[in-house]
mmCIF file of the N, C-alpha and C atoms, coordinates in Angstrom:
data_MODEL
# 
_entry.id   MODEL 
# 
loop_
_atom_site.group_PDB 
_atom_site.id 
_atom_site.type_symbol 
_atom_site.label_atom_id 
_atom_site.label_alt_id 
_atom_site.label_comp_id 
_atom_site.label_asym_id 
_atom_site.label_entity_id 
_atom_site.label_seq_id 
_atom_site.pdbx_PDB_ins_code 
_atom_site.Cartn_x 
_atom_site.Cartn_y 
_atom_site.Cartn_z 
_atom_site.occupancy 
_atom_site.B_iso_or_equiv 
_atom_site.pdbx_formal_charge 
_atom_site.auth_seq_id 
_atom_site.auth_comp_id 
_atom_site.auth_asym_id 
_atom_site.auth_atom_id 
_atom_site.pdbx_PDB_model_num 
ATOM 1   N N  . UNK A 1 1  ? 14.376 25.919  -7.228  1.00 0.00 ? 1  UNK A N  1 
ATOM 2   C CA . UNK A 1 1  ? 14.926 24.672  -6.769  1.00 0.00 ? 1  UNK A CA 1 
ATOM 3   C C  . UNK A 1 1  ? 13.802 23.653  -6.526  1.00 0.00 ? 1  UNK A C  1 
ATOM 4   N N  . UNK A 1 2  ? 12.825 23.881  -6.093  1.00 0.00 ? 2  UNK A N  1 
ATOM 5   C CA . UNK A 1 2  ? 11.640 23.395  -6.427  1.00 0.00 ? 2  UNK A CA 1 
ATOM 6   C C  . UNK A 1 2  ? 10.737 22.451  -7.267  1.00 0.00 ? 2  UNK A C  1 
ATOM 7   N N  . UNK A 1 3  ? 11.353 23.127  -7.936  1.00 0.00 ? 3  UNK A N  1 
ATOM 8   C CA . UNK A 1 3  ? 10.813 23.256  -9.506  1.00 0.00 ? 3  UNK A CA 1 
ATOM 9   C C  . UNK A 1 3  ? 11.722 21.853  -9.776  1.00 0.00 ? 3  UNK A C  1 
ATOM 10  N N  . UNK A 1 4  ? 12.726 22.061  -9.948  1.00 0.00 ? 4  UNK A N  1 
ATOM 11  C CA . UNK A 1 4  ? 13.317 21.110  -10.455 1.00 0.00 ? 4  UNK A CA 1 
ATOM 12  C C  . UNK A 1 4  ? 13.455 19.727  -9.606  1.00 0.00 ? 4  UNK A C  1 
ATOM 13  N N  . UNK A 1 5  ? 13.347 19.722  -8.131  1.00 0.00 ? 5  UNK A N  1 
ATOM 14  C CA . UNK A 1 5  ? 12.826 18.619  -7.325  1.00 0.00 ? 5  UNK A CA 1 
ATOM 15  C C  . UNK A 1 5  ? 11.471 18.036  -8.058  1.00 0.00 ? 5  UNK A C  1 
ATOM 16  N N  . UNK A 1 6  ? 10.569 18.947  -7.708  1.00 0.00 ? 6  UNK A N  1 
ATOM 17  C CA . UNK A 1 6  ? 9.317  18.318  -8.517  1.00 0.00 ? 6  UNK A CA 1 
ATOM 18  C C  . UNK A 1 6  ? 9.321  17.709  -9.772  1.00 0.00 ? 6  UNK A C  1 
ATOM 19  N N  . UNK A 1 7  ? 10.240 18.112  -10.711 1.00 0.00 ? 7  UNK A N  1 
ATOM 20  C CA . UNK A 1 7  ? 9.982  17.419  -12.420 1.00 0.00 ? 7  UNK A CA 1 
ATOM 21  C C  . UNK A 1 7  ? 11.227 16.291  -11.950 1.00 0.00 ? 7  UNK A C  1 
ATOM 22  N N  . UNK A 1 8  ? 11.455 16.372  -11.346 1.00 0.00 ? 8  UNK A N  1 
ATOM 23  C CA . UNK A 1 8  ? 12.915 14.655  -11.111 1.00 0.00 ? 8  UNK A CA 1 
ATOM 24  C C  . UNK A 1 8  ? 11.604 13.785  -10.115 1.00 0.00 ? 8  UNK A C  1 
ATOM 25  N N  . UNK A 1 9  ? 11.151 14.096  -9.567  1.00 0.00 ? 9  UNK A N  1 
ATOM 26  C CA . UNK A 1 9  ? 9.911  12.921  -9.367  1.00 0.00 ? 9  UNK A CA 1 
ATOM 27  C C  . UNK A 1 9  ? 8.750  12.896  -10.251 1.00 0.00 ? 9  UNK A C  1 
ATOM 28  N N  . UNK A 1 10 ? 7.969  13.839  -11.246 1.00 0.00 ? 10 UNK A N  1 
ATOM 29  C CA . UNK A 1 10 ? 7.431  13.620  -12.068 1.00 0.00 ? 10 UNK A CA 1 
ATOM 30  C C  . UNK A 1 10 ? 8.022  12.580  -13.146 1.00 0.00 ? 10 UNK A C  1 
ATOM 31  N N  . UNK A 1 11 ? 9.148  13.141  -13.158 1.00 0.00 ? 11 UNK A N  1 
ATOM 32  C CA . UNK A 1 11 ? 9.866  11.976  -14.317 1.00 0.00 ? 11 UNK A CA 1 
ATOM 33  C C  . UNK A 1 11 ? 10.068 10.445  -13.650 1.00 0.00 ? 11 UNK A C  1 
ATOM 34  N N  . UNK A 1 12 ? 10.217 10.546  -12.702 1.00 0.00 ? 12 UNK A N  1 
ATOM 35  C CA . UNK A 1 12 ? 10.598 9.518   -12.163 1.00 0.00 ? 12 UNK A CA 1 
ATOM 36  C C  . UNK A 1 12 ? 8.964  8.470   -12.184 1.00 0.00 ? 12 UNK A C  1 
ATOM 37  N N  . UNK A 1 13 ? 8.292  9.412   -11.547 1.00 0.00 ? 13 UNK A N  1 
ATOM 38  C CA . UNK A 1 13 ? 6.804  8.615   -11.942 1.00 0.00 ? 13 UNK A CA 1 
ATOM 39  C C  . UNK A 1 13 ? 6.173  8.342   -13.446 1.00 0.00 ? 13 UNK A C  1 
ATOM 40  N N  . UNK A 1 14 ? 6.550  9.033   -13.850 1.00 0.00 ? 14 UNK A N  1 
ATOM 41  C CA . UNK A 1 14 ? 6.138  8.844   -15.436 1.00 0.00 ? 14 UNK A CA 1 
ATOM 42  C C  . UNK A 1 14 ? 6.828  7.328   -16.266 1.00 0.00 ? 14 UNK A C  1 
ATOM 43  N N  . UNK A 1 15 ? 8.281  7.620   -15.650 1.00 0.00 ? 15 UNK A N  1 
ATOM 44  C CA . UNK A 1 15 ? 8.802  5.870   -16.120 1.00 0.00 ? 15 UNK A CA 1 
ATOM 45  C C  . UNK A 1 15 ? 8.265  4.703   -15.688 1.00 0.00 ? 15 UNK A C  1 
ATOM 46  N N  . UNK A 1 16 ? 8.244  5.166   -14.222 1.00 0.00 ? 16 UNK A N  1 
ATOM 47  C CA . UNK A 1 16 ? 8.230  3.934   -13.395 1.00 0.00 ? 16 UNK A CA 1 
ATOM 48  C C  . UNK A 1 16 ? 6.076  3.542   -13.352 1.00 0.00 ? 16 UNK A C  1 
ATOM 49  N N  . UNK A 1 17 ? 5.636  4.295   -13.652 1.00 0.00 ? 17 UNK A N  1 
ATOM 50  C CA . UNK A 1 17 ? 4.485  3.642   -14.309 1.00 0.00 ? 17 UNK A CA 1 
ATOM 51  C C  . UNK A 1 17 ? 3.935  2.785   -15.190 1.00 0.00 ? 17 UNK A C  1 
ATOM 52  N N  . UNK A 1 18 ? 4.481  2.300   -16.123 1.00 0.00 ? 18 UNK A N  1 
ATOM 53  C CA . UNK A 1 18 ? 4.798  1.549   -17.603 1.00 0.00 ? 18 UNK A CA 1 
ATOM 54  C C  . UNK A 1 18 ? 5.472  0.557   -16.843 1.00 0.00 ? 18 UNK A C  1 
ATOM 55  N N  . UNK A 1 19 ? 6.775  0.729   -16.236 1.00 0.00 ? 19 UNK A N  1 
ATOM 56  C CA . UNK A 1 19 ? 7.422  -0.328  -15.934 1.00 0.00 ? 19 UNK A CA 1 
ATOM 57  C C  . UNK A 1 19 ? 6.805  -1.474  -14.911 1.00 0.00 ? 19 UNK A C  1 
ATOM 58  N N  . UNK A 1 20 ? 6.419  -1.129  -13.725 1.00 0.00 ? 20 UNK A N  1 
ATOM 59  C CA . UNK A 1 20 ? 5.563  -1.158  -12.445 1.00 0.00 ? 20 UNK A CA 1 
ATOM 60  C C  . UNK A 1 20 ? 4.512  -2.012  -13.320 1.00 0.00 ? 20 UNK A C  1 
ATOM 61  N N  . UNK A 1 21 ? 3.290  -1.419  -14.053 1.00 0.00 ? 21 UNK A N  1 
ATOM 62  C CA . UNK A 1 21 ? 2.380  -2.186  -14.159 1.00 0.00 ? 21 UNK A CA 1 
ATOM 63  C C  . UNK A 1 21 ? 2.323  -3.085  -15.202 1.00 0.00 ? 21 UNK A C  1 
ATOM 64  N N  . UNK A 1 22 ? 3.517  -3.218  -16.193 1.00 0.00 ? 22 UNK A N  1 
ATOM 65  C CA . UNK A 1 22 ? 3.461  -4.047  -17.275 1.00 0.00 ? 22 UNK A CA 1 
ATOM 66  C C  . UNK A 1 22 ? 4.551  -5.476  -16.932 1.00 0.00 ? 22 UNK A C  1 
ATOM 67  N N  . UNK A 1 23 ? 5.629  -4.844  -16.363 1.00 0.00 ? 23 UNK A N  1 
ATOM 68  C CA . UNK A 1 23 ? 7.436  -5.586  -16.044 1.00 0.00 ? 23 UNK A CA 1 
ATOM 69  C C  . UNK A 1 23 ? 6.798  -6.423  -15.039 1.00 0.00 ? 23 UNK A C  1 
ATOM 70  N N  . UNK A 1 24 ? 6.509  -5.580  -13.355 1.00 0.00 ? 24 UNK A N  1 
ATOM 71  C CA . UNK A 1 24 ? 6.184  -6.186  -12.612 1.00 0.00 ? 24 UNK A CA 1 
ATOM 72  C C  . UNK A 1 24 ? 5.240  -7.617  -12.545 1.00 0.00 ? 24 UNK A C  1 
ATOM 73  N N  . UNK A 1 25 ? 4.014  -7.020  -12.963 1.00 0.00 ? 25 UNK A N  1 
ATOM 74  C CA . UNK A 1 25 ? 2.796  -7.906  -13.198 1.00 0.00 ? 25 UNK A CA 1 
ATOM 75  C C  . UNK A 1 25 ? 3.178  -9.292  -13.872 1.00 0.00 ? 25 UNK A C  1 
ATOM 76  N N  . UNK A 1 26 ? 4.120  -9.220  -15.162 1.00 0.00 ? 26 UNK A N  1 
ATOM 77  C CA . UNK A 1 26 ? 4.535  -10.020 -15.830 1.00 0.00 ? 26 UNK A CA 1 
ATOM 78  C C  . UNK A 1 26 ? 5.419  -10.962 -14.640 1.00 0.00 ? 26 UNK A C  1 
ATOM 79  N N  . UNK A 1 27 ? 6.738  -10.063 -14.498 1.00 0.00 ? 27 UNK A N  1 
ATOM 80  C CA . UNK A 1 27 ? 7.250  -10.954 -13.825 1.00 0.00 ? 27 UNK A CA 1 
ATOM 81  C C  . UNK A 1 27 ? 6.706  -11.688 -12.880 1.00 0.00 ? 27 UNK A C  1 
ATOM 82  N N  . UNK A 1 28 ? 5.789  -11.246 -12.055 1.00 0.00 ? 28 UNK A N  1 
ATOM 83  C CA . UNK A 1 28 ? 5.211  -11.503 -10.577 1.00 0.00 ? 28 UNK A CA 1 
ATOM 84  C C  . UNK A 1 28 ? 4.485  -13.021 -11.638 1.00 0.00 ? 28 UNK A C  1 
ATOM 85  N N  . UNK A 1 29 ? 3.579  -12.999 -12.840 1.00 0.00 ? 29 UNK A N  1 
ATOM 86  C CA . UNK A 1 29 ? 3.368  -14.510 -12.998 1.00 0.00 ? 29 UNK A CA 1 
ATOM 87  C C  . UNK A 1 29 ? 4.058  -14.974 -13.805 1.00 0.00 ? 29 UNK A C  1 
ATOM 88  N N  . UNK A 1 30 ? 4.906  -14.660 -13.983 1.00 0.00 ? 30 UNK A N  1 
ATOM 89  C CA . UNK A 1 30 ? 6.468  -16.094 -14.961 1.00 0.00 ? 30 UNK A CA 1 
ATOM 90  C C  . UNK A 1 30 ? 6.932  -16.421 -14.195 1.00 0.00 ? 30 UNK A C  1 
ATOM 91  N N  . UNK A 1 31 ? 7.680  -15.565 -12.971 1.00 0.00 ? 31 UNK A N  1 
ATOM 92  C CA . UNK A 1 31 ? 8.497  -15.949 -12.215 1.00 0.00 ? 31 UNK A CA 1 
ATOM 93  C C  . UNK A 1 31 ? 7.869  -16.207 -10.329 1.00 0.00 ? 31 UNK A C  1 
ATOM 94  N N  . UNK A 1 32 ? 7.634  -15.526 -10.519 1.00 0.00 ? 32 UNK A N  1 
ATOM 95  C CA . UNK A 1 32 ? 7.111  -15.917 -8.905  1.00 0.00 ? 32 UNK A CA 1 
ATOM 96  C C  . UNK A 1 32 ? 7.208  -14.421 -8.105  1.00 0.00 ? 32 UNK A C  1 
ATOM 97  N N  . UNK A 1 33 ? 6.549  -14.504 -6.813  1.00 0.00 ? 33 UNK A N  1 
ATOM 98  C CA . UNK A 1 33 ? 6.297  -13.218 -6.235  1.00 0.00 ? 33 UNK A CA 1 
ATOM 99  C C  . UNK A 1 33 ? 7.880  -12.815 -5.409  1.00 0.00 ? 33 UNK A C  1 
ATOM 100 N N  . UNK A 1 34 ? 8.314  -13.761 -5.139  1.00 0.00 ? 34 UNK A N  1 
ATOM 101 C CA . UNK A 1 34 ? 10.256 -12.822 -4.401  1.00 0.00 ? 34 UNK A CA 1 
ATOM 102 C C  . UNK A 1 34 ? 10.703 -12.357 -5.927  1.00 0.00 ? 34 UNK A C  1 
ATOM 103 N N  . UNK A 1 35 ? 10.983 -12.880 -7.297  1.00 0.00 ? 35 UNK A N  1 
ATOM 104 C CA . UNK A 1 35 ? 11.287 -12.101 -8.238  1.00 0.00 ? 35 UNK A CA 1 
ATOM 105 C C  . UNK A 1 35 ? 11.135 -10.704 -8.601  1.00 0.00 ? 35 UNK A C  1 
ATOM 106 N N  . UNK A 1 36 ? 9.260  -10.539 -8.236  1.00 0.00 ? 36 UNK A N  1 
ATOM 107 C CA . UNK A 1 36 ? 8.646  -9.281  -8.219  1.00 0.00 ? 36 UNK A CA 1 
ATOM 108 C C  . UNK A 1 36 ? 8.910  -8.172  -7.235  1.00 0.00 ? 36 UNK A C  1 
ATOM 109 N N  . UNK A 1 37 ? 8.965  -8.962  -5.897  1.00 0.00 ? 37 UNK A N  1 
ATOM 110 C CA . UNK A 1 37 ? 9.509  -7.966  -5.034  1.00 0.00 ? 37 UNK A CA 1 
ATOM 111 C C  . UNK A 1 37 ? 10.609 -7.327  -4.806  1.00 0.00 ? 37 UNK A C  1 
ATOM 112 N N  . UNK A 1 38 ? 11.557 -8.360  -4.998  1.00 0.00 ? 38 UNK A N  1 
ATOM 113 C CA . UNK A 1 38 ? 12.738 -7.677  -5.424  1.00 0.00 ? 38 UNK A CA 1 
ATOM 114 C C  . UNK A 1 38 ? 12.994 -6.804  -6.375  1.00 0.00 ? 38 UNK A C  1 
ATOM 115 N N  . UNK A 1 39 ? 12.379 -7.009  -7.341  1.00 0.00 ? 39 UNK A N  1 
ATOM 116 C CA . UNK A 1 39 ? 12.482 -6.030  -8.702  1.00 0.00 ? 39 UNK A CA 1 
ATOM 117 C C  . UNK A 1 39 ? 11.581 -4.692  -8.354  1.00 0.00 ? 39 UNK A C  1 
ATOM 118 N N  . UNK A 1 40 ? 10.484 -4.647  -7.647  1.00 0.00 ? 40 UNK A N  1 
ATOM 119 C CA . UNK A 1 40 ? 10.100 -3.322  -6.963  1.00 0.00 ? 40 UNK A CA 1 
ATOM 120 C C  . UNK A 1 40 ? 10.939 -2.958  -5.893  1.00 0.00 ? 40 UNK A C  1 
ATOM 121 N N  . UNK A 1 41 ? 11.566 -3.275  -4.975  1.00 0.00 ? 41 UNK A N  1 
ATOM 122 C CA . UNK A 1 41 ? 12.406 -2.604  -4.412  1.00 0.00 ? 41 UNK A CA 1 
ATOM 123 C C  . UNK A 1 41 ? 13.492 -2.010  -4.590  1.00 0.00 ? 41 UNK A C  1 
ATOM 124 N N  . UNK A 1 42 ? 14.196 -2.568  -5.587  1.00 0.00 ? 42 UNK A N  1 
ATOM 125 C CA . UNK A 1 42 ? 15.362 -2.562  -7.027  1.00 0.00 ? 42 UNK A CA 1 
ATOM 126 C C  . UNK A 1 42 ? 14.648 -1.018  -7.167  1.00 0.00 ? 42 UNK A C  1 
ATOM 127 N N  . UNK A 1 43 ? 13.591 -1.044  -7.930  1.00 0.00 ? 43 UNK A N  1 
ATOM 128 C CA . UNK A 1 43 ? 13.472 0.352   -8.565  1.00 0.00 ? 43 UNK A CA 1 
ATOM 129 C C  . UNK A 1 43 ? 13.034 1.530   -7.951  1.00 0.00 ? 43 UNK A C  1 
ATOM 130 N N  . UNK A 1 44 ? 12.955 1.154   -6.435  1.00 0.00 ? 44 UNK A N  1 
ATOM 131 C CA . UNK A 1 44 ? 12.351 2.125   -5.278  1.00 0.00 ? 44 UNK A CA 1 
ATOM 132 C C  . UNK A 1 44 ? 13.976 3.168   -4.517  1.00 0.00 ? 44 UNK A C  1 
ATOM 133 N N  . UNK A 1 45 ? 14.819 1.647   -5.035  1.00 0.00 ? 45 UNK A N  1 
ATOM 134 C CA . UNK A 1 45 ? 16.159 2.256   -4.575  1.00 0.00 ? 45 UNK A CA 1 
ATOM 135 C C  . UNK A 1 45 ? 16.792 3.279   -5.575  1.00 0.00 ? 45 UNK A C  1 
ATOM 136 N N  . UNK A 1 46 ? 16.105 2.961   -6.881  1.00 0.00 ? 46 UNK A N  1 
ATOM 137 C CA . UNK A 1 46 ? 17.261 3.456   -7.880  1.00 0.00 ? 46 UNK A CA 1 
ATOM 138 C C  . UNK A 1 46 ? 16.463 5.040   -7.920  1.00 0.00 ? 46 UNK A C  1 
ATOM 139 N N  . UNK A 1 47 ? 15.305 4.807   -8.012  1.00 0.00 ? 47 UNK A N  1 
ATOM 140 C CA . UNK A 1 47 ? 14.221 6.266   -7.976  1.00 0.00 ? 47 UNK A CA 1 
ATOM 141 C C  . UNK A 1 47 ? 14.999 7.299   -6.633  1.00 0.00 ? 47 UNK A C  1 
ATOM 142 N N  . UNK A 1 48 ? 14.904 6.710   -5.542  1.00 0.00 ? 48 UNK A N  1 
ATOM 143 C CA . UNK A 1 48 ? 16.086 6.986   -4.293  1.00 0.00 ? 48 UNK A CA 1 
ATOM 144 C C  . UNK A 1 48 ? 16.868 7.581   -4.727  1.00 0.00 ? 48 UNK A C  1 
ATOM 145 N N  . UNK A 1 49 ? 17.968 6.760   -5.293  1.00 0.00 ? 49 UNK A N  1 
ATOM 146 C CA . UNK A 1 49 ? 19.224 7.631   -5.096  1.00 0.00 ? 49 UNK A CA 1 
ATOM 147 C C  . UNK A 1 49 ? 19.510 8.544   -6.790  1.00 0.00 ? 49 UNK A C  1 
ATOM 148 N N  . UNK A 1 50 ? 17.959 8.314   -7.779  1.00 0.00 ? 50 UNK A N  1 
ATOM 149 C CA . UNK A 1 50 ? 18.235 9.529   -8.293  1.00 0.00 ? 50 UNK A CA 1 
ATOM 150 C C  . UNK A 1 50 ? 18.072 10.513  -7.946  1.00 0.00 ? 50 UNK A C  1 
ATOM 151 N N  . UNK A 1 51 ? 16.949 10.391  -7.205  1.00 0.00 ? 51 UNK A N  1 
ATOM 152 C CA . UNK A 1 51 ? 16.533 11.960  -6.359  1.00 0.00 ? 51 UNK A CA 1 
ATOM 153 C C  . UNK A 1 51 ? 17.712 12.527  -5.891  1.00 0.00 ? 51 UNK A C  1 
ATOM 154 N N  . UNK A 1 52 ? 17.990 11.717  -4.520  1.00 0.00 ? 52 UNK A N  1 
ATOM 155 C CA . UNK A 1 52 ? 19.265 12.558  -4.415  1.00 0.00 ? 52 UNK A CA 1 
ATOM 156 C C  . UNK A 1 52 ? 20.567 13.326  -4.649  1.00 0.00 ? 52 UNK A C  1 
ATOM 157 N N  . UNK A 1 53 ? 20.600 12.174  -5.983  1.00 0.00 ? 53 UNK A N  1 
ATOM 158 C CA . UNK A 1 53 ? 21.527 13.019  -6.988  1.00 0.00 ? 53 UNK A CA 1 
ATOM 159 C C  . UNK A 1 53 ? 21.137 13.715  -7.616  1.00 0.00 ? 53 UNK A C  1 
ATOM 160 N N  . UNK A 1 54 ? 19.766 14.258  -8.089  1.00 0.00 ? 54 UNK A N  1 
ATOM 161 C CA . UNK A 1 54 ? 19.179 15.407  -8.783  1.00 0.00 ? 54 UNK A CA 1 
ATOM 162 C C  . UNK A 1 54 ? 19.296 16.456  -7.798  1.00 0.00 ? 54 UNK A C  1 
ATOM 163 N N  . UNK A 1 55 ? 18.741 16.305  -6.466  1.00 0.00 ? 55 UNK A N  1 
ATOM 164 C CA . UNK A 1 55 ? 18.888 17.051  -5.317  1.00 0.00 ? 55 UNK A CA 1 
ATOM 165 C C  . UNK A 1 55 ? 20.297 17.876  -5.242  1.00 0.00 ? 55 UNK A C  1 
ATOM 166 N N  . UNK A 1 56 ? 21.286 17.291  -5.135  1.00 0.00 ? 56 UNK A N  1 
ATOM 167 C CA . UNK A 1 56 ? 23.187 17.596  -4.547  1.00 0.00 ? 56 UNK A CA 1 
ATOM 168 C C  . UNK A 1 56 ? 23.317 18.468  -5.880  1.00 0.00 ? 56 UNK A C  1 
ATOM 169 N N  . UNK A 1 57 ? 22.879 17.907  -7.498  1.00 0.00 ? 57 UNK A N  1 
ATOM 170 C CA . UNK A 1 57 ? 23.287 18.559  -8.493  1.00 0.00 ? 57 UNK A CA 1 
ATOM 171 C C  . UNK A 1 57 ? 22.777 19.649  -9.016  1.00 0.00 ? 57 UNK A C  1 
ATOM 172 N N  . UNK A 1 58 ? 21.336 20.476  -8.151  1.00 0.00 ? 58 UNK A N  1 
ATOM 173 C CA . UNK A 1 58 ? 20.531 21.689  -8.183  1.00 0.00 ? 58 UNK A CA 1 
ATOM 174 C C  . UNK A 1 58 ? 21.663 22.193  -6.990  1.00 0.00 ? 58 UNK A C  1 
ATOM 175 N N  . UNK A 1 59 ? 21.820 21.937  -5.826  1.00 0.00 ? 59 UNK A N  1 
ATOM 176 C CA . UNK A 1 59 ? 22.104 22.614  -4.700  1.00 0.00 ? 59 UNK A CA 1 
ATOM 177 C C  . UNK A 1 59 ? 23.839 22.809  -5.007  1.00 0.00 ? 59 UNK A C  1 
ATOM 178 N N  . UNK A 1 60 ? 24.471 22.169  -6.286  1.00 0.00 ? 60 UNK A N  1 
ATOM 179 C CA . UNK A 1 60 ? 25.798 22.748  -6.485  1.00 0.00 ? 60 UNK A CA 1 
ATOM 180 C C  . UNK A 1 60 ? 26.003 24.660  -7.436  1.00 0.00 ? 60 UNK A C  1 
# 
């Protein structure tokens, strides 16, 4: 069970690396820094509640 906690945040870091330093950065100078922040918190939530649904769907 472990195991599979650990590779749902490996994966999760593996996306959100690419996205984070290429999406963010961009957006943060086209658009402005509340665009950026919002859009990192956006993906802090969604990383969130995959976990937990990876979590509930090992422990069924």
């Amino acid at each position: 069970m472990t195991g599979s906690f650990f590779g749902t945040i490996s994966s999760i870091v593996t996306l959100a690396a690419p996205i984070g330093s290429v999406g963010i950065v961009l957006l943060y100078n086209w658009v402005g820094t509340n665009a950026s922040c919002l859009l990192a918190i956006g993906l802090c939530l969604v990383a969130f509640v995959w976990a937990i649904y990876a979590h509930r769907s090992a422990s069924i």
